[in-house]
C-alpha positions as CSV (number, residue, x, y, z in Angstrom):
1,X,-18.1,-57.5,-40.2
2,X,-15.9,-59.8,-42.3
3,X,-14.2,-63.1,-42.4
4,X,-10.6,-63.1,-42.1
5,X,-8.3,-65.9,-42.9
6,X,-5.7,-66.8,-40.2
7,X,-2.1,-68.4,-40.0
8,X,-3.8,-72.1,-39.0
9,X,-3.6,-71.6,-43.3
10,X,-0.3,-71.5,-43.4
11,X,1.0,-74.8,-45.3
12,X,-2.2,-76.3,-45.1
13,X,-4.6,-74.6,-47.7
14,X,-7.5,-76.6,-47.6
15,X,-9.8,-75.0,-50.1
16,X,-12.8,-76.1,-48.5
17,X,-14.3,-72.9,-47.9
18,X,-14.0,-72.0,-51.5
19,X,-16.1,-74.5,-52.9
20,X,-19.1,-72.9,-50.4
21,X,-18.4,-69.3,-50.9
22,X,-21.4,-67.7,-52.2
23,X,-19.1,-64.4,-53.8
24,X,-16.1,-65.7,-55.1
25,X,-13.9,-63.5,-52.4
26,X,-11.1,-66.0,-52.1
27,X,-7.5,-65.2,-53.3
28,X,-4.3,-68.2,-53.4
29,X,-1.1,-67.7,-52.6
30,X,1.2,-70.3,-52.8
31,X,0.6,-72.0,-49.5
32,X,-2.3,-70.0,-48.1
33,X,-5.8,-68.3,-48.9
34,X,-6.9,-64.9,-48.1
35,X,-10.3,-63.3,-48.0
36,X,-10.9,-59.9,-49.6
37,X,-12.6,-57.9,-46.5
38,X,-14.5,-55.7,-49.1
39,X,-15.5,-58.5,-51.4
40,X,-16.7,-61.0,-48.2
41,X,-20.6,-60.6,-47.3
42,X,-20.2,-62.0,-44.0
43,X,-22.5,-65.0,-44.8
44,X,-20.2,-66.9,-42.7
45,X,-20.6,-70.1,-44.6
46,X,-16.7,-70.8,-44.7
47,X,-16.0,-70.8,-41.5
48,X,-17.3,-74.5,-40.4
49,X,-15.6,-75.7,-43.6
50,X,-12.4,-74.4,-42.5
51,X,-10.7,-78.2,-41.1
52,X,-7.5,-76.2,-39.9
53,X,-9.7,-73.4,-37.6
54,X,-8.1,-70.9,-40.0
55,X,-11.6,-68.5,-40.3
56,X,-12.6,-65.9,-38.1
57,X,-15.3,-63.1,-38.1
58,X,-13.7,-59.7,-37.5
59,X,-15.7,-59.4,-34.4
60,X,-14.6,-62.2,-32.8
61,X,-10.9,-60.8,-31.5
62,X,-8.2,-58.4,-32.8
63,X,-7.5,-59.5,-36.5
64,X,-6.9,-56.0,-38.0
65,X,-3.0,-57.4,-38.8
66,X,-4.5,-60.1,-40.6
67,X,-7.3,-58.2,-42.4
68,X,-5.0,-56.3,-43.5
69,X,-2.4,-59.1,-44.9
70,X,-5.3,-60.9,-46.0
71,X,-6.7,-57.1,-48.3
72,X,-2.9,-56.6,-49.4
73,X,-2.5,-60.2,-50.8
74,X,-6.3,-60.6,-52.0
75,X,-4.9,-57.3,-54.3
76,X,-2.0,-59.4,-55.7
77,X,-3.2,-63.0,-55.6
78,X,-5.5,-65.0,-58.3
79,X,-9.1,-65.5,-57.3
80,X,-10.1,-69.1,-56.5
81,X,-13.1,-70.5,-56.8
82,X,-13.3,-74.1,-57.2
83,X,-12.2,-76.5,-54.6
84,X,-8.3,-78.1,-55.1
85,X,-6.3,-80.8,-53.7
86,X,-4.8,-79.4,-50.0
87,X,-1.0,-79.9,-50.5
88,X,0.3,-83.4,-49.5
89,X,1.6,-82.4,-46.1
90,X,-1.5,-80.2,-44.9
91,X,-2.7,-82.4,-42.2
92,X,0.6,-82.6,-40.6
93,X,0.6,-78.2,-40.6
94,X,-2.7,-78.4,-39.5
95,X,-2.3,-77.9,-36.0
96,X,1.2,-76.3,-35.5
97,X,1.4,-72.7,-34.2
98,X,3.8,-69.8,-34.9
99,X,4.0,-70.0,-39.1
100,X,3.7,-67.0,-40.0
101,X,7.7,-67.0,-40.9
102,X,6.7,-69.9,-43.8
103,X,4.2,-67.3,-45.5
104,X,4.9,-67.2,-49.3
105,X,4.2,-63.8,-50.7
106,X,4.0,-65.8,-54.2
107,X,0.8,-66.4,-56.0
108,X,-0.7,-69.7,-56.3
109,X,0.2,-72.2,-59.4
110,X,3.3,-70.3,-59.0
111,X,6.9,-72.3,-59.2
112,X,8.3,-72.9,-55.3
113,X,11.6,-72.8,-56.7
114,X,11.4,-68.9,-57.1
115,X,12.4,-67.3,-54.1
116,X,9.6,-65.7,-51.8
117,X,9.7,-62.1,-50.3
118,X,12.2,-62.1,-47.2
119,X,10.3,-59.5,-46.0
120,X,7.8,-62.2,-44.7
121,X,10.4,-64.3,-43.6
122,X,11.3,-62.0,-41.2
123,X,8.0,-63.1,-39.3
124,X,6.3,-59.2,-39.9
125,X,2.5,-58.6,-40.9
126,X,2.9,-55.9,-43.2
């Protein structure tokens, strides 16, 4: 089993769950977290830190999309391992379905004024 990272991240990004992380297996994109599936031990420990419900074991429904968006940008994206100021707007994301189309393939610390990959835009887990 691993933990997965979900689109309640999306625009939100609380870092929470990297300030408890026990391994370090967190990657930051621009305005989301992912989780490494072969770096996470399955302690589980992020998931009740999680304040947007974005956390999931593997085993608890089909996240195979998502484990695999959250491997191919874990690959790309910086690790984080210290907790960091959520974005001014995150409690307003927090609870709003369907924002998978507002994924930024860009890394965090990253300028937003570089365009992100269309792909994404186009609402596709690739």
């Amino acid at each position: 089993m691993t933990f997965v990272v979900t689109e309640n991240c999306i625009k939100c990004k609380y870092t929470d769950c990297v300030e408890v992380c026990p391994v370090d297996c967190f990657y930051e994109g621009e305005n989301m977290l992912v989780i490494h599936p072969d770096e996470c031990i399955d302690c589980g420990v992020c998931q009740p830190e999680c304040p947007a419900d974005a956390i999931f074991g593997d085993d608890a429904g089909n996240y195979d999309e998502w484990i695999a968006l959250n491997r191919r940008y874990a690959e790309i994206w910086p690790v984080i391992a210290s907790k960091i100021m959520a974005p001014p707007d995150a409690d307003t994301w927090k609870d709003k379905p369907d924002k998978l189309q507002l994924l930024s393939s860009l890394p965090g610390g990253c300028d937003p004024s570089i365009p992100a990959n269309p792909a994404l835009s186009e609402g596709r887990i690739q």
